[in-house]
C-alpha positions as CSV (number, residue, x, y, z in Angstrom):
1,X,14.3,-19.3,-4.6
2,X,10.9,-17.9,-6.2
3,X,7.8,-17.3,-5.0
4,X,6.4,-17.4,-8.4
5,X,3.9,-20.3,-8.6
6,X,5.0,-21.7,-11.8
7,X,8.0,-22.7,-9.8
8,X,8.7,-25.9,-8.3
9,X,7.6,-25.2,-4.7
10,X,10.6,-26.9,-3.3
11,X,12.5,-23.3,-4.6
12,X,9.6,-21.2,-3.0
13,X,10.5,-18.5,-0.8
14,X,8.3,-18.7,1.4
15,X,8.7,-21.5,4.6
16,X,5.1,-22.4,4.6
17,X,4.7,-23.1,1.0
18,X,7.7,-25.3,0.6
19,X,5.9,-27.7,3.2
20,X,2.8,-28.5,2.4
21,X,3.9,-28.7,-1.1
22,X,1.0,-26.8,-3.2
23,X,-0.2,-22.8,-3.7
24,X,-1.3,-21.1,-1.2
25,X,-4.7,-20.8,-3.4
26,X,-5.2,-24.3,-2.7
27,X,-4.9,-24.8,1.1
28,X,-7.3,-26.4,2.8
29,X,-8.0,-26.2,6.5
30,X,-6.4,-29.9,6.5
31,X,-3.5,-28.6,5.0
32,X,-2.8,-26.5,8.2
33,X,-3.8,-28.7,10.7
34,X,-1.2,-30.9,9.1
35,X,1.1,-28.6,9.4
36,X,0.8,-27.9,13.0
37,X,0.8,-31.3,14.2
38,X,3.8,-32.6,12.5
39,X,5.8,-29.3,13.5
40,X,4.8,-28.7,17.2
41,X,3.2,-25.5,16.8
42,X,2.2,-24.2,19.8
43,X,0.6,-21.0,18.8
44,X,-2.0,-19.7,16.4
45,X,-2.0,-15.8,16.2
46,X,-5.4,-14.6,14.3
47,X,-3.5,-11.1,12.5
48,X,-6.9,-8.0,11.0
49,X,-6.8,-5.3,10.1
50,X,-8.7,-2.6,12.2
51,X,-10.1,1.0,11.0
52,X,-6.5,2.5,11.8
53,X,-4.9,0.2,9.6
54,X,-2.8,-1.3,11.7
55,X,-2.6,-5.1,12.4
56,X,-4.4,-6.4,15.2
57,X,-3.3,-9.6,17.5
58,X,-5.3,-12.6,18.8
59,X,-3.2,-15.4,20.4
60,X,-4.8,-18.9,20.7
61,X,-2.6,-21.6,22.5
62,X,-2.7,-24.9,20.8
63,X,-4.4,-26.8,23.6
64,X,-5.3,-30.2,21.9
65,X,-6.4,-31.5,18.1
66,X,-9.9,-30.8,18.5
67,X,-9.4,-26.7,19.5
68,X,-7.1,-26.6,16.6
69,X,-9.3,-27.6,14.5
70,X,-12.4,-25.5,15.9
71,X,-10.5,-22.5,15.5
72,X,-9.5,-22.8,12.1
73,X,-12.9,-24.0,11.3
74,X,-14.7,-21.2,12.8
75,X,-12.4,-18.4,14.2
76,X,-12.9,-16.3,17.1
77,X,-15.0,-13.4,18.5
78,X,-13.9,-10.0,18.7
79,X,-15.4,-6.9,20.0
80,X,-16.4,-4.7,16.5
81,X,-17.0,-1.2,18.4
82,X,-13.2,-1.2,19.6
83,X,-12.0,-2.2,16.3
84,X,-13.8,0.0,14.1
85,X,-15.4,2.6,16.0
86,X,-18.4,4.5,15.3
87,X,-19.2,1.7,12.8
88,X,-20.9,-0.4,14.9
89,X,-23.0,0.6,18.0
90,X,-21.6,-1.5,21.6
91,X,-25.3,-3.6,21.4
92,X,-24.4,-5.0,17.8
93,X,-20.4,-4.8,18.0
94,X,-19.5,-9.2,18.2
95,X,-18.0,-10.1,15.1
96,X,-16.2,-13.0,14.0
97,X,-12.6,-12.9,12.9
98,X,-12.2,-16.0,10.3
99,X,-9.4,-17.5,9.3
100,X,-8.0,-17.1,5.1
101,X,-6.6,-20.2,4.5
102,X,-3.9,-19.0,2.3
103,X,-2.9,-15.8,4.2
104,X,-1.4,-17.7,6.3
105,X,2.6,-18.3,7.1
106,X,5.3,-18.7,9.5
107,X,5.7,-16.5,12.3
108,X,9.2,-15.3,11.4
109,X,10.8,-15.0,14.8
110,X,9.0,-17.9,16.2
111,X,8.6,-21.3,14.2
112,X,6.2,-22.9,16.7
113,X,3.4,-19.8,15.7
114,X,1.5,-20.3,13.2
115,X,-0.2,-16.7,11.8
116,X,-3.2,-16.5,9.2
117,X,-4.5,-13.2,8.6
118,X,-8.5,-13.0,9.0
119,X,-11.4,-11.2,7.5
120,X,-14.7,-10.2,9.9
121,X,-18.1,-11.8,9.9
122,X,-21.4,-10.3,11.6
123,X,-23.7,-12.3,14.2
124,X,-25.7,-13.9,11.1
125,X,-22.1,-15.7,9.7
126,X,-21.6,-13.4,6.7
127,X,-19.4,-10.6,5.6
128,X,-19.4,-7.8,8.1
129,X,-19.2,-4.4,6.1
130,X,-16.1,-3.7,7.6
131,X,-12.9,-2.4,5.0
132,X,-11.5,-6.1,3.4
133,X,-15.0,-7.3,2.9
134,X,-15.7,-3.9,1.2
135,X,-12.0,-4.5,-0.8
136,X,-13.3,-8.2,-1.5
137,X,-16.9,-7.1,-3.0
138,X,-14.9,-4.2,-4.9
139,X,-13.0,-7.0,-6.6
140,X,-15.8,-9.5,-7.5
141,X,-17.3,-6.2,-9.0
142,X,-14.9,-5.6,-11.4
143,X,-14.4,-9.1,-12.4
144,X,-18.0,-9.2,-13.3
145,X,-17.7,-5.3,-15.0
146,X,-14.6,-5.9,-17.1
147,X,-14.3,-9.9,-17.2
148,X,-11.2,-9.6,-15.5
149,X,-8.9,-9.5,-12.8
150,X,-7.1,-6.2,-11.2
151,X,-3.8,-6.4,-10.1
152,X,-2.1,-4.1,-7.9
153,X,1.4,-3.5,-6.6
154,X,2.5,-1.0,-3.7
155,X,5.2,1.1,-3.6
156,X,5.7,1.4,0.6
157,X,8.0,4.0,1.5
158,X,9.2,5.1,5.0
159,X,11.7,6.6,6.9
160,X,13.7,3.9,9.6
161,X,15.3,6.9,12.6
162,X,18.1,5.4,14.5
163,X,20.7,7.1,16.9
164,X,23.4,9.4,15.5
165,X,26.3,7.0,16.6
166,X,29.1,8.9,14.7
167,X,29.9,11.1,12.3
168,X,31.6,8.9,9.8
169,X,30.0,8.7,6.2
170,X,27.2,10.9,6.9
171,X,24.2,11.1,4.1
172,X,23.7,14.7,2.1
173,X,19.8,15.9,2.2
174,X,17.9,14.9,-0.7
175,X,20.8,12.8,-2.3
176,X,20.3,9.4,-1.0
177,X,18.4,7.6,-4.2
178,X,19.7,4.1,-4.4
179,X,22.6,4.7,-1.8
180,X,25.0,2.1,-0.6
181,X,26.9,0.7,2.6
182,X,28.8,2.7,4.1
183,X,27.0,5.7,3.9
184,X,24.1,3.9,4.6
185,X,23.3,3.3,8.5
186,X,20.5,1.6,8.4
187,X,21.3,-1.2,5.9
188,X,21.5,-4.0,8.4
189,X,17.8,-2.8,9.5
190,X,16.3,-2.7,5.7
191,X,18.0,-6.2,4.7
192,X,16.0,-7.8,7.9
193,X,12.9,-6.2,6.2
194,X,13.8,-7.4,2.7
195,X,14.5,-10.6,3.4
196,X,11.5,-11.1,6.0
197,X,8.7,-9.4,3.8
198,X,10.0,-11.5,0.9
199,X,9.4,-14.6,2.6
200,X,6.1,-14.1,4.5
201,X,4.5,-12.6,1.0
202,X,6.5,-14.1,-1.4
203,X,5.5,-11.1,-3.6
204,X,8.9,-8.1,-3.2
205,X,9.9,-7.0,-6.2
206,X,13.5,-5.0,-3.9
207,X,13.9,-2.6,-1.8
208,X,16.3,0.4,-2.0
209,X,17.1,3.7,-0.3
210,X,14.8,6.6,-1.2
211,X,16.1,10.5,-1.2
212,X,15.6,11.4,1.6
213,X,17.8,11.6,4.4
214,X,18.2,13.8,7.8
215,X,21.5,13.9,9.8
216,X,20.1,14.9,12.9
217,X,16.4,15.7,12.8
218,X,14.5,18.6,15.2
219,X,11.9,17.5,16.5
220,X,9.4,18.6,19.6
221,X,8.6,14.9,19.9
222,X,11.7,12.9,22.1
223,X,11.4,9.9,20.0
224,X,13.2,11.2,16.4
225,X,14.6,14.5,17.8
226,X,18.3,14.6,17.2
227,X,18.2,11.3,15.6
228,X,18.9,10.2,12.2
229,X,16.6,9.5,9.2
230,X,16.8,7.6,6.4
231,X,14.1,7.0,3.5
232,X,13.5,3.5,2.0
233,X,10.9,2.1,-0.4
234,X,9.8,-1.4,-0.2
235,X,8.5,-2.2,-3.2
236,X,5.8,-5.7,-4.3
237,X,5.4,-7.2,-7.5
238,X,1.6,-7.6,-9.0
239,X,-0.7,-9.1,-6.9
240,X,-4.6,-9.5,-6.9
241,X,-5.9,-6.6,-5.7
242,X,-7.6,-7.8,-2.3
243,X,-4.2,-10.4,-1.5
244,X,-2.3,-6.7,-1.6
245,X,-4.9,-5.7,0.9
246,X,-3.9,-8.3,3.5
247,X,0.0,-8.0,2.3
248,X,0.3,-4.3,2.5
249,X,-1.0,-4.3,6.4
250,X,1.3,-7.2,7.1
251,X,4.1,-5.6,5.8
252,X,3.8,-2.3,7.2
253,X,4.0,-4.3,10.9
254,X,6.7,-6.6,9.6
255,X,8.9,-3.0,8.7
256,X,8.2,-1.5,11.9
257,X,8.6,-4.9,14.2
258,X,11.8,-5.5,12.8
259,X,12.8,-1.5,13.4
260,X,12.1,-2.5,17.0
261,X,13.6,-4.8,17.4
262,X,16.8,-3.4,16.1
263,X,16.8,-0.5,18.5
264,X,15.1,1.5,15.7
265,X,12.0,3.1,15.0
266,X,9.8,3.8,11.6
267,X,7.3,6.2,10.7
268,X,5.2,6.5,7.4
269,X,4.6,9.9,7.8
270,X,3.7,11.9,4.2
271,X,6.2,14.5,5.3
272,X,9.0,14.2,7.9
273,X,10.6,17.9,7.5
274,X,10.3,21.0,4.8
275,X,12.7,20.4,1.4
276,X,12.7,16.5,2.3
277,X,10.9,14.3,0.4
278,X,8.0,13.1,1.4
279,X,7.1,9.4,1.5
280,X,4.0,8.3,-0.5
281,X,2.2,4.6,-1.0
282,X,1.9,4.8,-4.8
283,X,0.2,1.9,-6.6
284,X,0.6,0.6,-10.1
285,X,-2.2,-0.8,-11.6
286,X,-3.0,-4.0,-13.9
287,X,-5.4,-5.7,-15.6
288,X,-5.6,-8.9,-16.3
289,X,-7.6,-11.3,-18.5
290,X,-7.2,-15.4,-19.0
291,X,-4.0,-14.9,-17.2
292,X,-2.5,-12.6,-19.3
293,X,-1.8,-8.6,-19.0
294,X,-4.0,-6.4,-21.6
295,X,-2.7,-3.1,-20.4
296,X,-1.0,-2.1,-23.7
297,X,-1.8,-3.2,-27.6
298,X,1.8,-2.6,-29.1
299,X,5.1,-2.2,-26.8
300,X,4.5,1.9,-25.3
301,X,1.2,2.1,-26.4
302,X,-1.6,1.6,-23.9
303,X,-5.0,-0.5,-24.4
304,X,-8.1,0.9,-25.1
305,X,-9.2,-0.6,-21.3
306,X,-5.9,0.7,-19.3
307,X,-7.0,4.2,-21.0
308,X,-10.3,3.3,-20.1
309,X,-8.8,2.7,-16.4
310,X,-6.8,5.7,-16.0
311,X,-10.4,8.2,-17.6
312,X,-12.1,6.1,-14.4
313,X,-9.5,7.1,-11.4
314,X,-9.0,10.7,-13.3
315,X,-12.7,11.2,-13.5
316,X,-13.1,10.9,-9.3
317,X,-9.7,11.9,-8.3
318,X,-10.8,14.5,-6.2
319,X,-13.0,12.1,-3.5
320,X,-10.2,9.6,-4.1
321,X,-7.8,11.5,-2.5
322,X,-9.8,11.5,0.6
323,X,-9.2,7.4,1.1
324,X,-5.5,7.9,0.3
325,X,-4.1,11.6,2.0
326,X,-5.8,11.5,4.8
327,X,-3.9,13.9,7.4
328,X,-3.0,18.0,6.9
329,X,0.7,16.6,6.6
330,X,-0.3,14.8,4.0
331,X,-1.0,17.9,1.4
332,X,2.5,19.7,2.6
333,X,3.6,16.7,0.7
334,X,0.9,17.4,-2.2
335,X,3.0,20.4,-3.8
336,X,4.8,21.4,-6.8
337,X,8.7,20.7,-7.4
338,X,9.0,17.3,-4.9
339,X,7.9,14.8,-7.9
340,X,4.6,14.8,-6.1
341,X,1.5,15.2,-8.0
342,X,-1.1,18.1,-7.8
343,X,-2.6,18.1,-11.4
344,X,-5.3,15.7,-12.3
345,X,-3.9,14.9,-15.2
346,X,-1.8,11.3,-16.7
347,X,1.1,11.0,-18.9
348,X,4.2,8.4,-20.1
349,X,7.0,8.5,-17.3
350,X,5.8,11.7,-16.1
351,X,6.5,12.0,-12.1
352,X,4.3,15.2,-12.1
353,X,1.0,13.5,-13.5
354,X,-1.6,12.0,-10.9
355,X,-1.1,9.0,-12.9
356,X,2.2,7.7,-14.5
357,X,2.9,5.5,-17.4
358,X,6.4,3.6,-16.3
359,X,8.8,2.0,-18.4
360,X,7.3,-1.4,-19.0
361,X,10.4,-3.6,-19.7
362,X,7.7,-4.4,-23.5
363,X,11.1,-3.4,-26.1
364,X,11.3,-4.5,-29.4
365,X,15.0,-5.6,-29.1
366,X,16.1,-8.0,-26.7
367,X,17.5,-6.4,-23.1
368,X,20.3,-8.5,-22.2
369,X,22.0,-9.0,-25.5
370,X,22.6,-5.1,-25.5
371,X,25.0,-5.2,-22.8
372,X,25.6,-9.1,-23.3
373,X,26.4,-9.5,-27.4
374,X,27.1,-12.8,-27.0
375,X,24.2,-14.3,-24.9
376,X,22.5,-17.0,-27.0
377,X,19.8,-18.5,-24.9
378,X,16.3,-18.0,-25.6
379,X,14.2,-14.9,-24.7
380,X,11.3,-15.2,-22.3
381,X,7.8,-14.0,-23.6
382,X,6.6,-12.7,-20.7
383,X,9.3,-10.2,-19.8
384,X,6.7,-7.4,-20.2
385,X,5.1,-6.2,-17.0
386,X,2.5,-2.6,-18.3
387,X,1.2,-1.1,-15.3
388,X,-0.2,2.6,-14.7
389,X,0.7,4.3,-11.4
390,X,-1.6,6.6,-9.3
391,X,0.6,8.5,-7.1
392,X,-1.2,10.4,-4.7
393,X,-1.7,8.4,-1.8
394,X,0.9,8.0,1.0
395,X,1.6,6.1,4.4
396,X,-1.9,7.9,5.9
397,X,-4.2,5.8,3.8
398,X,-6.5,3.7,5.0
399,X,-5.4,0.9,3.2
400,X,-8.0,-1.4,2.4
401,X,-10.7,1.2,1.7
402,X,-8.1,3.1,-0.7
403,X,-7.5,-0.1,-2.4
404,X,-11.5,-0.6,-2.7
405,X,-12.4,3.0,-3.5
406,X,-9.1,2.8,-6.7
407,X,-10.7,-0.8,-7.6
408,X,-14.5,0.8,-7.7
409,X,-13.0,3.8,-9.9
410,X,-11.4,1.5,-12.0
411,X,-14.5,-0.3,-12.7
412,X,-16.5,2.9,-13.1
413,X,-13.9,3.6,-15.6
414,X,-13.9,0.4,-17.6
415,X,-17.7,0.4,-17.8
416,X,-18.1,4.1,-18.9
417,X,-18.9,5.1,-22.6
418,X,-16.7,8.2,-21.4
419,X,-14.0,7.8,-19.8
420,X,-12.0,6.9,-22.7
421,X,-12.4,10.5,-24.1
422,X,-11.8,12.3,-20.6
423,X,-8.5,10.0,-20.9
424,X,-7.5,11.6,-24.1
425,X,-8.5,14.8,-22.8
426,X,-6.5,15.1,-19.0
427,X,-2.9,13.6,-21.1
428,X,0.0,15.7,-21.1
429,X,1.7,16.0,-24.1
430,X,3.9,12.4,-24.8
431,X,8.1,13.7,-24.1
432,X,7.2,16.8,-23.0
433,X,6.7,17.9,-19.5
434,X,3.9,19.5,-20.4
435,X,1.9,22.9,-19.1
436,X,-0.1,21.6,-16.4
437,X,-1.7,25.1,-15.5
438,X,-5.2,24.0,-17.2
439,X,-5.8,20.9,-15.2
440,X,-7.7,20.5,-12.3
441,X,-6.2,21.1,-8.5
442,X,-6.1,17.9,-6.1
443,X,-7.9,18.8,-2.9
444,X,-5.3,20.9,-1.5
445,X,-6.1,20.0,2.6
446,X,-7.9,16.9,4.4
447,X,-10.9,19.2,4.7
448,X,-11.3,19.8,1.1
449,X,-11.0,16.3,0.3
450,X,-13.0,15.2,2.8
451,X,-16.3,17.4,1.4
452,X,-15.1,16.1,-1.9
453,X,-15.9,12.7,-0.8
454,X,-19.1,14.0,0.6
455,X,-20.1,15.5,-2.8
456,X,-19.2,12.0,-4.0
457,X,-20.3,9.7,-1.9
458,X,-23.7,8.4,-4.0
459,X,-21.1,7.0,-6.4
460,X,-19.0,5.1,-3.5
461,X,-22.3,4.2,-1.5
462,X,-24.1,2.9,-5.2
463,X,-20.4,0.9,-5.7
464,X,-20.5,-1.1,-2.4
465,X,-18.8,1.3,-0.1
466,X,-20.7,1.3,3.4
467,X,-22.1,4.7,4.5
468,X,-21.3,4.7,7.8
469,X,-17.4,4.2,6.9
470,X,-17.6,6.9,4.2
471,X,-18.7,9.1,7.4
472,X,-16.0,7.8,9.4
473,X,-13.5,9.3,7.0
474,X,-14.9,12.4,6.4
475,X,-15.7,12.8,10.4
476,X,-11.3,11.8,10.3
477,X,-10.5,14.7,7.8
478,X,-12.7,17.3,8.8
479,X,-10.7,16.9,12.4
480,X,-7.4,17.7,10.2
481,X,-9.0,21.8,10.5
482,X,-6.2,22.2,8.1
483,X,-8.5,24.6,5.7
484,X,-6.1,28.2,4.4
485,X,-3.0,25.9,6.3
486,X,-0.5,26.6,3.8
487,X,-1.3,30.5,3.7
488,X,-1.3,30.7,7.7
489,X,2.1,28.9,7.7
490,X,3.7,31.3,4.7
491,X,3.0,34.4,6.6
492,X,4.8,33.3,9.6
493,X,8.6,34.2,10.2
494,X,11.1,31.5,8.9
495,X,11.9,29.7,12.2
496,X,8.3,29.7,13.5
497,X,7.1,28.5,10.3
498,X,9.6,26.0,10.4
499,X,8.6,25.0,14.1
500,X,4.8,25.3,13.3
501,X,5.3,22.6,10.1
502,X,7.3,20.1,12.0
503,X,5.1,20.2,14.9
504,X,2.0,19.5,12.5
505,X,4.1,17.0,10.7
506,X,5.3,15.0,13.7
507,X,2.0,14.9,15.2
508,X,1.1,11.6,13.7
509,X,4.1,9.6,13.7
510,X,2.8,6.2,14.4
511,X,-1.0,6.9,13.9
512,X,-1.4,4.6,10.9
């Protein structure tokens, strides 16, 4: 089953999809109402996505045709200043939550809800400058700026804590990568999530264990203490860049409402423990024109615009950083020799550049006959997939304004005369690891990053990016007080270090 939409939709993956017969890029409001009525559904939950980026609830009861159709016509109220706040004052804070047509699917555990994720309006009946409106005017930018579409994938990774039941087949610290049953405990949990993200997005590329792993973590906070932790990455295939807005959020409650309800718990904390590795939320990065991927000009060689990209998010990595690490655990993560970057710098398959060029699947020999001599059938044309991966942020982001401050950069970048040349400039060496010492430092705490943004913030306020929220970050990482944090903790003995760092870590388990 596919939820590619050259398929026939009969194979789609997704429930919603194979019923009414047509892309989700086509729905109309009839389409639902349809839908509802000739499946009983009973329920319509309106899903957004508040400043915290979590998921937010509104339950409407299908009380007869004509409500039905009033909500999906014109949505609901909601109350702004609890939302977002200190974005809107309590005098000015109704907004309406509006329905997108095609974000909607299935409730997974209930077939008679219908959900359908929203975006905000203000009082006047247009786009509220709250984060997806600022995502969605970030993308009609760059279509206009590079005649083109960006495409966007996620990388969500996470650790799923679960109760130390026995001690058979027990994990080994940072040797977990692409483990299997049995000496993985939390499978059961993780092939709910795969098979449940798949089919509300229709967009997972896999999912797979990550490195880490914890026997029995310490912990001052009751929830994980003495339980045991195991890292996963969820991983999505392209998308437009504002669908992976509404996507991301929806998955990121999907992976922890199936953790509940398995017993389980989830956090996407940047760092869980010293010498484990930390989780991030790195993105890859496409664009494309007519339908068709111009990242690279010959197989391994990037385009003149995906260099022109990468000289964009290089050239105000700094302020960047600030949308996409945005807690003091997030830079104890930030640090030399855990394939996390700290160099502003790019390179080919290099895990210690701020940007990474991946293996692109774009060979000049045909994949499966290597292993398969014999296979005969014909190759497909459009088995190459170029992206370029910035890898700072992690599970702290605030999503949607991380996705529109990368999206604004990338335009920047594509419309520069020099970002090509600062792209040439910040590469490290091709199939070497390079001597990063030159390049410039990523903000090494919140606070840092957060005056970064402040230095930066007349090119994020002259892209689109409301004032008020750039405060509301910086305000959020200037709280972090995480300035000289590292230097306090190293003169510390061991065990009060130790303590110190998890206690910071910890802190924030299910803030975002």
């Amino acid at each position: 089953m596919f939820g590619d939409n050259s398929q026939p939709f009969e194979h789609d993956v997704r429930p919603l999809v194979r019923a009414i017969g047509k892309s989700p890029e086509q729905w109309q409001r009839a389409d639902l109402l349809d839908y509802c009525l000739k499946n009983g559904i009973q329920i319509v939950n309106f899903r957004y996505t508040a400043l915290d980026g979590k998921l937010k609830e509104l339950r409407l009861p299908v009380n007869s045709f004509k409500y039905l159709e009033k909500i999906l016509t014109a949505g609901e109220r909601v109350d702004g200043s609890s939302l977002f706040p200190g974005l809107f004052p309590t005098t000015e804070s109704d907004l309406y939550v509006l329905p997108v047509y095609r974000w909607a699917f299935i409730n997974p555990w209930a077939p008679d809800e219908l959900e359908i994720v929203c975006r905000y309006a203000n009082r006047e009946g247009k786009p509220a400058p709250t984060p997806d409106n600022v995502l969605a005017n970030a993308c009609q930018s760059f279509r206009e700026v590079a005649k083109a579409e960006l495409h966007a994938l996620a990388e969500l990774e996470f650790y799923v804590i679960t109760n130390h039941e026995d001690e058979r087949f027990s994990g080994r610290p940072q040797r977990n990568y692409h483990q299997s049953s049995p000496y993985l405990h939390s499978r059961p949990i993780v092939d709910e999530i795969t098979r449940v993200v798949s089919q509300v997005t229709g967009n997972v590329k896999y999912c797979h264990s990550e490195v880490g792993y914890i026997d029995r973590i310490e912990s001052s906070e009751k929830e994980i203490d003495g339980r045991r932790v195991e890292q996963y990455e969820l991983e999505f295939d392209l998308m437009p860049m504002e669908d992976l807005g509404c996507w991301l959020t929806v998955a990121r409650w999907l992976v922890r409402e199936i953790a509940n309800r398995h017993g389980a718990s989830v956090t996407y904390l940047p760092k869980l423990d010293e010498g484990m590795a930390g989780s991030g939320m790195h993105l890859h990065l496409a664009i494309m024109r007519d339908g068709v991927n111009v990242m690279q000009e010959a197989p391994g060689e990037l385009s003149e615009d995906a260099l022109k990209l990468i000289g964009g998010i290089l050239e105000n990595a700094p302020s960047l950083t600030a949308f996409g690490s945005t807690v003091a655990a997030s830079y104890l993560r930030l640090v030399p020799g855990q394939e996390a970057p700290t160099k502003i710098c790019w390179g080919y398959q290099n895990r210690a550049s701020l940007v990474r060029v991946p293996l692109s699947f774009a060979c000049k020999e045909r994949l499966d006959t290597v292993v398969n001599p014999n296979e005969s059938g014909d190759y497909p044309q459009n088995l190459a997939r170029p992206t370029v991966e910035y890898r700072s942020p992690d599970g702290s982001a605030f999503p949607q304004l991380l996705l529109a401050a990368v999206t604004q950069c990338a335009a920047a970048g594509l419309a520069s005369k020099d970002s090509l040349e600062l792209a040439k400039k910040l590469a490290v060496p091709r199939g070497t690891a390079g001597d990063l010492s030159h390049f410039e430092q990523l903000p090494a705490t919140a606070v840092a990053a957060g005056r970064q943004l402040e230095r930066s913030r007349t090119f994020y306020e002259e892209h689109g990016l409301e004032p008020r929220l750039i405060d509301l970050v910086i305000t959020k990482l200037e709280d972090e007080e995480d300035l000289g944090l590292s230097e306090k903790l190293k003169r510390l003995p061991a065990a009060e270090r130790l303590a110190a760092s998890r206690k910071l870590m910890h802190k924030d388990l299910h803030k975002h």
